[in-house]
DOSEMAR-103946 format. One record per atom (N, C-alpha, C): residue in three letters; atom name; residue number from 1; z, x, y. Coordinates in Angstrom, 3 decimals. Each point is the difference from the previous one (the first is absolute). Last residue first. Example, Ala and Ser with C-alpha at 12.3 -4.5 7.8 and 13.67 -1.06 7.14 Angstrom:
<atoms>
atom res:SER atom:N n:2 c3:7.080 c1:12.850 c2:-2.250
atom res:SER atom:CA n:2 c3:0.060 c1:0.820 c2:1.190
atom res:SER atom:C n:2 c3:0.730 c1:-0.770 c2:1.090
atom res:ALA atom:N n:1 c3:-0.070 c1:0.290 c2:-5.720
atom res:ALA atom:CA n:1 c3:0.000 c1:-0.890 c2:1.190
atom res:ALA atom:C n:1 c3:0.000 c1:0.900 c2:1.200
</atoms>
This chain:
<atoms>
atom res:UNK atom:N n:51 c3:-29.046 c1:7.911 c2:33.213
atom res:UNK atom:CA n:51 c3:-1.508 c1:-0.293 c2:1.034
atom res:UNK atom:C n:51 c3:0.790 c1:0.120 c2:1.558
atom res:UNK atom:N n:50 c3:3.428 c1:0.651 c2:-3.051
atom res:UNK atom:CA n:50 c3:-0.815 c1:1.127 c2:-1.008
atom res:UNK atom:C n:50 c3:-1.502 c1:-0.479 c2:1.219
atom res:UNK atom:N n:49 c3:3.522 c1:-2.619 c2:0.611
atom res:UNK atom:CA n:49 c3:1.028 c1:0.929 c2:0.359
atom res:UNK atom:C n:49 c3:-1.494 c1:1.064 c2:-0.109
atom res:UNK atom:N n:48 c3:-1.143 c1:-4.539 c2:-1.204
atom res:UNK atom:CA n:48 c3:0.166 c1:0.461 c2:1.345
atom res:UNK atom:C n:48 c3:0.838 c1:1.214 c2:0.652
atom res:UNK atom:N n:47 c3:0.157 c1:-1.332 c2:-4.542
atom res:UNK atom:CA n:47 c3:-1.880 c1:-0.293 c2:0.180
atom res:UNK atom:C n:47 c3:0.519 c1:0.853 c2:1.611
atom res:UNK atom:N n:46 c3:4.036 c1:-0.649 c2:-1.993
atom res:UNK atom:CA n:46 c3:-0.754 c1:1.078 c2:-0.593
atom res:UNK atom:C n:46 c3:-1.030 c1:0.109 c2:1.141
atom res:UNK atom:N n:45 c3:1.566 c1:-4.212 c2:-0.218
atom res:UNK atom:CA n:45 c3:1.070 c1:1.004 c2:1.142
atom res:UNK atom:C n:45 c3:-1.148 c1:1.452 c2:-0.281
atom res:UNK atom:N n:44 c3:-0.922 c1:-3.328 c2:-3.008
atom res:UNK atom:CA n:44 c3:-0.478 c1:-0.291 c2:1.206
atom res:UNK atom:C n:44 c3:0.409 c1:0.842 c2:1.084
atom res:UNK atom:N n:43 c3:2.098 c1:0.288 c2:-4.533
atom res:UNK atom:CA n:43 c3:-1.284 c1:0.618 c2:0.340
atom res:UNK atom:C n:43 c3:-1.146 c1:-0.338 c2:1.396
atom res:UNK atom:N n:42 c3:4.327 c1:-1.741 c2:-0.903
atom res:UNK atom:CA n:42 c3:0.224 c1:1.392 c2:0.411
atom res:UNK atom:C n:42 c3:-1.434 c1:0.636 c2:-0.323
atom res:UNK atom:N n:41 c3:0.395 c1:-4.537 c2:-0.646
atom res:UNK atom:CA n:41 c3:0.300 c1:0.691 c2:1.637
atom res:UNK atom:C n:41 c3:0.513 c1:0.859 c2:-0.049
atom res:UNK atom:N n:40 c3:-1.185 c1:-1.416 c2:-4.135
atom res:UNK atom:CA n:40 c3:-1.803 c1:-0.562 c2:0.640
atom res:UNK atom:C n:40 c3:1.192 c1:0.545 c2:1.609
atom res:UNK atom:N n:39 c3:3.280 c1:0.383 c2:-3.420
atom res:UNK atom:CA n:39 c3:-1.233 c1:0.629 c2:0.058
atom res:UNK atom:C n:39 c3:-0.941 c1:0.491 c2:0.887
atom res:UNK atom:N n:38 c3:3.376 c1:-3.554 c2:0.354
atom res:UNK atom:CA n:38 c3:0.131 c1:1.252 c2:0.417
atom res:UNK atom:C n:38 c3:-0.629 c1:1.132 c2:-0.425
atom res:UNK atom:N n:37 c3:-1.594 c1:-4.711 c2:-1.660
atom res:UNK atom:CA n:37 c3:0.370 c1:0.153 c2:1.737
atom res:UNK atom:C n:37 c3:0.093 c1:1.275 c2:0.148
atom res:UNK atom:N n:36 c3:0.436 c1:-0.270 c2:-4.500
atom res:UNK atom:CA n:36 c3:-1.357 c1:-0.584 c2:0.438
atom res:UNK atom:C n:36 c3:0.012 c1:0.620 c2:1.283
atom res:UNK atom:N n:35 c3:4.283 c1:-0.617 c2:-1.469
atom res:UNK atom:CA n:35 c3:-0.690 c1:0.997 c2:-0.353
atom res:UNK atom:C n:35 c3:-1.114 c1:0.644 c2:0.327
atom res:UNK atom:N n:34 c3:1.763 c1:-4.617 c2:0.119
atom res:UNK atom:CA n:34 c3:0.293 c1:1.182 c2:1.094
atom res:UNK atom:C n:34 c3:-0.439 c1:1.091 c2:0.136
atom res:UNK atom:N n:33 c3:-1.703 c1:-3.071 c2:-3.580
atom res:UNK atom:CA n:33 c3:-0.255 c1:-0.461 c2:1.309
atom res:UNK atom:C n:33 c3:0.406 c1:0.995 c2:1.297
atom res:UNK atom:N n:32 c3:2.453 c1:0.165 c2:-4.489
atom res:UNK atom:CA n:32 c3:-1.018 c1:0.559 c2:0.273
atom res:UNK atom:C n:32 c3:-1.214 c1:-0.400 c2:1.175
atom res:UNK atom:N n:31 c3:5.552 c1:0.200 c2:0.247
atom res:UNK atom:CA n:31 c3:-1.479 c1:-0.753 c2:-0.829
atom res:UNK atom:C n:31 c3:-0.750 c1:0.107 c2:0.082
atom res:UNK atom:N n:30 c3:5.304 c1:2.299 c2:0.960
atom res:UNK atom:CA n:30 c3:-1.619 c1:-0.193 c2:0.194
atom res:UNK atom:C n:30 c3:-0.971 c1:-1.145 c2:-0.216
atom res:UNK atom:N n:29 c3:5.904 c1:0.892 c2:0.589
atom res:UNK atom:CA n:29 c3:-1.298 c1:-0.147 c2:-1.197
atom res:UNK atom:C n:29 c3:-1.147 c1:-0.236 c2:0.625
atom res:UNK atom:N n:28 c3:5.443 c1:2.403 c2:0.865
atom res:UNK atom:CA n:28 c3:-1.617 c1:-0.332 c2:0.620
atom res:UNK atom:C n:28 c3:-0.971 c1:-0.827 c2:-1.230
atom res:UNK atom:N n:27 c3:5.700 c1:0.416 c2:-0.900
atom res:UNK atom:CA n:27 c3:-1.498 c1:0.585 c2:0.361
atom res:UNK atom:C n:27 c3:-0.746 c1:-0.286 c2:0.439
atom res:UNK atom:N n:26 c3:5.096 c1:-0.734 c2:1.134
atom res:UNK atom:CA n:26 c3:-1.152 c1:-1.039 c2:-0.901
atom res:UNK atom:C n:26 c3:-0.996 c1:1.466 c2:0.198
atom res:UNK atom:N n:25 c3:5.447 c1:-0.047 c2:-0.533
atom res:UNK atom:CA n:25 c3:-0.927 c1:0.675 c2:0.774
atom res:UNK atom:C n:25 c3:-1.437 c1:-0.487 c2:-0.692
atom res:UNK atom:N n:24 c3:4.696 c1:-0.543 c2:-1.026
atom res:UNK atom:CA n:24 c3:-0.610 c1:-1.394 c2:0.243
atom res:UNK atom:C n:24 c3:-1.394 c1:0.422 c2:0.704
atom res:UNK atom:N n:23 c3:3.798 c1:2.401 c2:-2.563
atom res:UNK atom:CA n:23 c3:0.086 c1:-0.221 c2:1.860
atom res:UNK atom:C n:23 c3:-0.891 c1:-1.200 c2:0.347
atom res:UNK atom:N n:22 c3:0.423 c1:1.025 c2:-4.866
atom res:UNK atom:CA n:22 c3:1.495 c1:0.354 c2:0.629
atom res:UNK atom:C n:22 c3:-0.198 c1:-0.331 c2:1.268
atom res:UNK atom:N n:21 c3:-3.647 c1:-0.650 c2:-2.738
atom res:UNK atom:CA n:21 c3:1.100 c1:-0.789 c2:-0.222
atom res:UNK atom:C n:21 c3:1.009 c1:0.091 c2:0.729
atom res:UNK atom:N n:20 c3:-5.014 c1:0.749 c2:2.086
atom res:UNK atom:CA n:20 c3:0.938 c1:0.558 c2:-0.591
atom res:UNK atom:C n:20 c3:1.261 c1:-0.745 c2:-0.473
atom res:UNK atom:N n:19 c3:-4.925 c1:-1.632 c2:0.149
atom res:UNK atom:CA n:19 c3:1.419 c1:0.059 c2:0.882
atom res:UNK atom:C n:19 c3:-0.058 c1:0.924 c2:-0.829
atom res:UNK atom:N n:18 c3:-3.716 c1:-1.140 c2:-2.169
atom res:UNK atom:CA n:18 c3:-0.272 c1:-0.088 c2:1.569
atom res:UNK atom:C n:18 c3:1.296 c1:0.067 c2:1.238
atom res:UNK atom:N n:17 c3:-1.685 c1:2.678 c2:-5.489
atom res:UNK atom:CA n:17 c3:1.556 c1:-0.944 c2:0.691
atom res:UNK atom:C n:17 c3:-0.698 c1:0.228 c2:1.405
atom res:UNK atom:N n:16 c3:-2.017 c1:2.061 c2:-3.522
atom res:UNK atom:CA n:16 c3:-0.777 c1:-0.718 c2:0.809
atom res:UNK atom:C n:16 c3:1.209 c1:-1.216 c2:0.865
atom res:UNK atom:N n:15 c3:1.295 c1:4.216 c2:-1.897
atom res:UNK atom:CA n:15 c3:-1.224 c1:0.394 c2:0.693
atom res:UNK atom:C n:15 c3:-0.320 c1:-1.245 c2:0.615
atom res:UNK atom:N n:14 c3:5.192 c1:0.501 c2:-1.152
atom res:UNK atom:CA n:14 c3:-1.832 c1:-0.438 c2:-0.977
atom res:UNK atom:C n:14 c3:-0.735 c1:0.059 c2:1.016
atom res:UNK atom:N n:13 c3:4.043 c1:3.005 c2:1.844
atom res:UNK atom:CA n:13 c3:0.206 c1:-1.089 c2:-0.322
atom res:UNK atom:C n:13 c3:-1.854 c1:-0.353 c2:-0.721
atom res:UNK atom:N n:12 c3:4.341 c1:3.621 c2:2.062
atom res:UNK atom:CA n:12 c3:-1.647 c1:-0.133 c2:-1.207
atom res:UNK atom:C n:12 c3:0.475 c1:-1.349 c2:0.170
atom res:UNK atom:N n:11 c3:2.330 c1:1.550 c2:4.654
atom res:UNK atom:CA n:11 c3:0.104 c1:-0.141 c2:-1.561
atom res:UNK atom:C n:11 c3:-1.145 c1:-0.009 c2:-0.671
atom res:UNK atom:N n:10 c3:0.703 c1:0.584 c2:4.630
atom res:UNK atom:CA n:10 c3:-0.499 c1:0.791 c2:-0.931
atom res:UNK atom:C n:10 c3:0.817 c1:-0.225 c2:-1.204
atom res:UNK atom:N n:9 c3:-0.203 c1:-2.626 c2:4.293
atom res:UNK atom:CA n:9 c3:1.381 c1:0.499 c2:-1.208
atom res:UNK atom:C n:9 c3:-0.303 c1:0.550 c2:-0.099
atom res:UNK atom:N n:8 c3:-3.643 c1:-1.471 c2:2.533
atom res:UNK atom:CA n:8 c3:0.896 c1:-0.212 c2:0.659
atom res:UNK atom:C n:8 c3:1.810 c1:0.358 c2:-0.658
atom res:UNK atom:N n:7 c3:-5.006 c1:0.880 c2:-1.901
atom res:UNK atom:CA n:7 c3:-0.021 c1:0.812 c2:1.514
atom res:UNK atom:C n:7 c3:1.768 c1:-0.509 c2:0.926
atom res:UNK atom:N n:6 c3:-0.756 c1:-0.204 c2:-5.998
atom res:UNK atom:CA n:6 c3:-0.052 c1:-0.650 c2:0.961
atom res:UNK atom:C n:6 c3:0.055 c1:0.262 c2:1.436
atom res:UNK atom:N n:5 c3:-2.414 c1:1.992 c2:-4.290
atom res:UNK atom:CA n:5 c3:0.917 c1:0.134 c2:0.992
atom res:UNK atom:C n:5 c3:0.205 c1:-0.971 c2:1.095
atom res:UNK atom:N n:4 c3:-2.416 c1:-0.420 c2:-4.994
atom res:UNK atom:CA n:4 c3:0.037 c1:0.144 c2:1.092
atom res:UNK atom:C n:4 c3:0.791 c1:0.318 c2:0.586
atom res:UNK atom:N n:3 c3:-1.873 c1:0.126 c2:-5.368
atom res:UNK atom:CA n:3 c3:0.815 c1:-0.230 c2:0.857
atom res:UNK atom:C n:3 c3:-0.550 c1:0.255 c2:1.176
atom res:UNK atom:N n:2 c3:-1.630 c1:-1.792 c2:-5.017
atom res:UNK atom:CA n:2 c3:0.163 c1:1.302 c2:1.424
atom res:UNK atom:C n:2 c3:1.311 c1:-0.310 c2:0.649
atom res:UNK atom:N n:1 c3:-0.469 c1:-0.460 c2:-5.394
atom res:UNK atom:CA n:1 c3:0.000 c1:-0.837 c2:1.169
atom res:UNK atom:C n:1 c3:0.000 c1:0.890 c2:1.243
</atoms>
């Protein structure tokens, strides 16, 4: 089973655990749609940094 560090205890806690048990510290979750987005605008940023 993986593990994670929790950024707000640092306790291990299950990789895919969306809280932390002990502090209550929520993770980020993405979707792929976002993903998508921040992609397609950092390569847009790119386009115009590089022309």
């Amino acid at each position: 089973m993986k593990k994670k560090e929790c950024p707000s205890c640092a306790m291990e806690i299950d990789n895919k655990a969306k809280e932390c048990p002990i502090c209550g510290y929520e993770f980020a979750t993405f979707n792929t749609s976002q993903r998508v987005v921040a992609v397609l605008l950092i390569l847009v940023i790119l386009w115009f940094l590089v022309f």
